[in-house]
N, C-alpha and C positions, 0 to 999 in steps of 0.2 A: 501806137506801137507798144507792143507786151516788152517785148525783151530789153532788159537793161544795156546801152551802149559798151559796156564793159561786155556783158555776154555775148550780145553780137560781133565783138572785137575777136575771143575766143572761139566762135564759132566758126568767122570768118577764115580767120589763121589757121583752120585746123585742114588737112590735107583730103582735097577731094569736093569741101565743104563750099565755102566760100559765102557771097552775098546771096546766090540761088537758093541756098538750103536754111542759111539764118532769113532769110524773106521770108519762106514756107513756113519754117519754124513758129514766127512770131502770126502768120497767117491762122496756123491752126491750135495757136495758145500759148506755144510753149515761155512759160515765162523766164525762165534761166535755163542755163545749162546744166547745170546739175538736176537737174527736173528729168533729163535724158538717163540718168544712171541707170535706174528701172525699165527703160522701155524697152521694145521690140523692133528689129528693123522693117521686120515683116509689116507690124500693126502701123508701125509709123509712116510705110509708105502707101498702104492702104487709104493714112488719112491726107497723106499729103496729097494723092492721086483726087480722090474726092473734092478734096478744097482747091486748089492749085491746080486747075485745069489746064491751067495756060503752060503748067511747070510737064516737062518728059522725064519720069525716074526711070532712066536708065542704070548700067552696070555701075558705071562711075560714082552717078548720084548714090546708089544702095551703098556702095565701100563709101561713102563719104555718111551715110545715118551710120555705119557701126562705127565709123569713126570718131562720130560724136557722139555716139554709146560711151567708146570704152575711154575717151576723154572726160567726161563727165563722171565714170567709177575712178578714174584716177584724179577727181578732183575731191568726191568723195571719201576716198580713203583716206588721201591727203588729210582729210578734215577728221577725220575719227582715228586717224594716229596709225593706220594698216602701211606697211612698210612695202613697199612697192616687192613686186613679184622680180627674181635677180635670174637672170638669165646665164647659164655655164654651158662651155660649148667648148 
């Protein structure tokens, strides 16, 4: 297993995401979640489709990779001091 059980904990947790998408995850490398800040939903289902044959990425599964996109920039920012984006409405 790549991904550290703390990661996979946050992976899990994240909405959309769950044991389906942290299994792929660690299937096709990903070794944290912060590793996800940079990527692409696109390229990541691409790869998950290729490796994870068994796995269907449907609409659900793709809202659950940007999920763990933009979790992962907000884990990132976190880490480099960027004050989270404030919402007015």
């Amino acid at each position: 297993m790549t991904l550290s059980l703390e990661d996979r904990q946050q992976i899990e947790a994240l909405p959309l995401c769950g044991t389906m998408l942290a299994d792929c995850f660690d299937r096709i490398g990903v070794r944290s979640l912060a590793e996800l800040a940079d990527a692409d939903a696109y390229q990541l289902r691409v790869k998950i489709a290729s490796t994870c044959e068994d796995v269907r990425i449907d609409a659900f599964a793709v809202r659950g990779l940007h999920n763990a996109i933009a979790a992962a920039r907000r884990v990132r920012n976190r880490r480099d001091g960027i004050p989270a984006e404030s919402h007015h409405g």
